[in-house]
Residue, then its C-alpha position, 0 to 999 in steps of 0.5 A: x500500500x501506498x502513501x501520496x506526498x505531497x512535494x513543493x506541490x507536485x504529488x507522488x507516491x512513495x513507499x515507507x521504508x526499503x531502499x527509497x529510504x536508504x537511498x534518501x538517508x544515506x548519507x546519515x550513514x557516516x554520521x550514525x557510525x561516528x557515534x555508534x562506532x564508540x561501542x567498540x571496546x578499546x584493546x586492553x592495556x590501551x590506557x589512552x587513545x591519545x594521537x590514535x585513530x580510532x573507528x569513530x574518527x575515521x566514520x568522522x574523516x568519512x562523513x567529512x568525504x561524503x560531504x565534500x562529494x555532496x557538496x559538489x553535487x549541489x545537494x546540502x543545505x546551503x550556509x548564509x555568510x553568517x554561518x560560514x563565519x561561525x563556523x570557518x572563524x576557529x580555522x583562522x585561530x588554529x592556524x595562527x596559534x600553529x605558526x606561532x607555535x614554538x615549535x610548527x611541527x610539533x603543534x600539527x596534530x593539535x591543528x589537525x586535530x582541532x580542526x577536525x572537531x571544532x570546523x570539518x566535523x560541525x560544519x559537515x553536520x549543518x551541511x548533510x543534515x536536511x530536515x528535522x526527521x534526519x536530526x531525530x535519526x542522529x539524536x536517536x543515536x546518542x541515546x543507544x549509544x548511552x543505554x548500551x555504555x550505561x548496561x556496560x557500566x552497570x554491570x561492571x559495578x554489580x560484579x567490581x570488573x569497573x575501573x580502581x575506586x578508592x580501592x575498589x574496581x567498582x567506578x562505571x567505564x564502559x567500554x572506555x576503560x580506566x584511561x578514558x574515566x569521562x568516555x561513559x559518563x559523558x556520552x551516558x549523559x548525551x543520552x539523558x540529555x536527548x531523552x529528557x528534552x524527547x520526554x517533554x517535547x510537545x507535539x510528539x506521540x506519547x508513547x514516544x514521549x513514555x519511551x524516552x523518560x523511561x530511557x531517562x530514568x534508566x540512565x540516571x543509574x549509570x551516570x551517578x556510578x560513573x562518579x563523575x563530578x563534572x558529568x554531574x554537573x552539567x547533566x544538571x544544569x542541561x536537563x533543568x534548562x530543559x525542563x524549563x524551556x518545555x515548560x513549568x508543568x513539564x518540568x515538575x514532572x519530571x523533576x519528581x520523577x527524578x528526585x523518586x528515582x535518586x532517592x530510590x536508587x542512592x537512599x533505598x537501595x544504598x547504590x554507592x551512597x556513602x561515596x556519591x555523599x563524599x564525591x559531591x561533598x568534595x565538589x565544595x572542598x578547594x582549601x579545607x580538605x579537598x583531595x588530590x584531583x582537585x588540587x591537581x585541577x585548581x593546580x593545572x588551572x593556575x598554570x594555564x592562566x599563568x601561560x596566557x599572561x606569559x603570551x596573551x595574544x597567541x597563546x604557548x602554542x597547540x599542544x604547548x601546555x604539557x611543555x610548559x606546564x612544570x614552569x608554571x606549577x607549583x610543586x603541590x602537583x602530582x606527577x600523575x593519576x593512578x589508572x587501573x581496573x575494568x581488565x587493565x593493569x595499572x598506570x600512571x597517567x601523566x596530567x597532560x593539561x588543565x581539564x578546564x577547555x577555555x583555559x586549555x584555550x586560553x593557555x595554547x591559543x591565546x585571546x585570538x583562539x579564544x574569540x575565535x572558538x568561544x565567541x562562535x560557541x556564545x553566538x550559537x547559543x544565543x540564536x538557538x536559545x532565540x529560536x527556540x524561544x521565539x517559536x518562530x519560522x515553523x520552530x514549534x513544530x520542531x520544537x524537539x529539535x531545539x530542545x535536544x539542541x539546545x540541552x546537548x550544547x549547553x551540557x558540553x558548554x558546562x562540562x568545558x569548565x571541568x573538562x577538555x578534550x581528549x579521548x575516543x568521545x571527543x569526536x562526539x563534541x565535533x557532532x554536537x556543536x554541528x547540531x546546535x548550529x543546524x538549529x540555530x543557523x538559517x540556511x540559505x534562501x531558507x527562513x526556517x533550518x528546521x525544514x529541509x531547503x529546495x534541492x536540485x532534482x537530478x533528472x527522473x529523481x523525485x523532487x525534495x523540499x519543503x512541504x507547503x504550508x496547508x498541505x495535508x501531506x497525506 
């Protein structure tokens, strides 16, 4: 059986799925397996993935291809001058900070690197996703990804094959291992992230809505096992930004929800509770008590500011801080973090920069980087959050978009203040920042960025577009 379309007015029939539907998504393809590819375990005894390719990054290099060749055909959204801006305006501070480097050579895998998470990836986002339907299908990614990892990092708790705890290998790492400790705790709260904004979306069916605040609610579990402060912290602030946006009555509910759920899990059955009391106690303890992460964290921070003042404009240069991070620091830093646990042995792992991205930032790239790249991020913000608020060009009835946008942007703007980039999972920064900006740019001769733009119909192809409004559509 048959459904009639309707497209830019020209009625066809289309049948659901089969290979109409692969080959009209396809090209989604590449950015699914740049988030899925992260289920991929790394080899044991691999305690970091620094300067390594893994098979997210080269889905990553491949999405990047298909966008080039999809470019050439004419057949991606197109970018206002504006847009270009915001996201070409990094590359120029890369290249800057790379040339005045002390030494070039040295600081090119940073620029490599940079460029790949901060310009290629984000901007082949905008460019390859068209319509709000093909947004849906990359944020549904997130949230496998995270029940997957989550499953993972639960049952490594139950059974102590997690990473070293406070003696215990009981810390949730998924696949990650105790070399990449953030790895689940971050990508388990991208997926919170999406499905609390899917569960308070208006417009959507409730039982989509039903399935995705149960799949919140599950992913509440591994989060709090993660033991991971920052996480916690913007997985807060996003999911209660959220709930504000969707609105007040929405954000009660589901705000009870989770409140049973953590009283339930930490008070009922006692889950980690006396050390979820003593990790959130430590968030506090900077000059009473703190312990050694934090004063490395406080320690890291003061070198990087002290290597800004140093170079304000240009910054010590990509990769430049683990050079010049014992001139800047005091002596009450360690020389590493221990590292053992989930079928690694152990290692110490050497503190390689400040865990903080805007002073990493600041430290390597000077003002210039920082404008550059923060200054492109607060511009995205502010028009996402304009967007989204103002309901305008159609926005309402893709509000969902805007919500998992926007809540999944201002997570890993919040998580920038304790962490940096590093890692397998950080190539999922380069995705998020591609979605956020696909929400909050408009794209060319085209009012509304929800909506996919007029294509150019290949001859005997169907003919894409937006659907009129007042068109039933059926």
């Amino acid at each position: 059986m048959s459904l009639a379309v309707s497209l830019n007015g020209v009625r066809r029939t289309h049948r659901p799925g089969g290979p109409g539907l692969l080959r009209r998504h396809w090209p989604l393809l590449p950015l699914a397996a740049t988030v899925l590819f992260l289920l991929a375990p790394l080899p044991a005894g691999d305690a970091t993935a620094s300067g390594k390719v893994g098979p997210a990054d080269a889905a990553s290099l491949l999405l990047v291809f298909v966008c080039a060749v999809q470019a050439l055909r004419g057949r991606v959204r197109g970018l206002t001058p504006l847009g270009v801006l915001v996201l070409g305006a990094p590359a120029v501070g890369l290249a800057v900070a790379t040339m005045t480097a002390g030494d070039p050579y040295a600081a090119l895998p940073g620029f490599v690197r940079y460029l790949q998470v901060f310009v290629l990836v984000p901007a082949a986002v905008v460019l390859l996703v068209r319509d709000a339907g093909e947004f849906r299908i990359a944020a549904g990614c997130f949230v496998v990804l995270a029940l997957v990892q989550g499953a993972v990092g639960v049952v490594q708790y139950a059974t102590h094959t997690g990473a070293s705890y406070q003696g215990e290998d009981i810390r949730a790492v998924g696949t990650f291992g105790p070399g990449d400790v953030m790895g689940m705790a971050t990508v388990v709260a991208y997926g919170l992230v999406v499905a609390t904004a899917v569960a308070l979306a208006p417009g959507l069916p409730r039982r989509a809505r039903r399935i995705a605040g149960g799949c919140a609610l599950a992913l509440v579990l591994p989060l709090v096992l993660s033991f991971s402060r920052g996480a916690w912290i913007a997985t807060l602030g996003a999911a209660v930004l959220v709930m504000l946006l969707a609105g007040i009555r929405r954000a009660l509910k589901v705000l009870l929800a989770l409140a049973a759920a953590g009283v339930v899990l930490v008070g009922g059955l006692g889950v980690g509770s006396e050390m979820v009391a003593e990790r959130l106690t430590s968030i506090t303890q900077v000059s009473s008590a703190p312990d050694q992460s934090v004063t490395d964290r406080y320690t890291m921070w003061a070198a990087a500011g002290s290597m800004w003042r140093e170079r304000p404009a240009v910054g010590v240069g990509l990769k430049g801080f683990p050079a010049h991070r014992d001139g800047h620091a005091s002596l009450g830093l360690s020389s590493g973090s221990d590292t053992a646990g989930a079928g690694q042995a152990y290692v110490r792992q050497p503190l390689l920069s400040p865990h903080n991205m805007y002073l990493l930032i600041l430290s390597e790239q000077g003002l210039i980087g920082l404008t550059a790249l923060a200054g492109g991020w607060a511009a995205l913000l502010v028009a996402g959050a304009r967007r989204l608020a103002s309901g305008s060009g159609g926005a309402g009835r893709i509000r969902d978009c805007g919500l998992i946008a926007t809540g999944l942007f201002v997570w890993q703007l919040t998580d920038f203040l304790y962490a940096d980039i590093g890692g397998p999972s950080t190539v999922l920064t380069g995705v998020i920042i591609g979605l956020a900006a696909w929400w909050a740019l408009p794209a060319r001769g085209d009012a509304d960025p929800g909506g996919p733009p007029p294509l150019p119909a290949a001859s005997g192809a169907a003919v894409r577009g937006p659907v009129p409004e007042g068109s039933s559509g059926r």
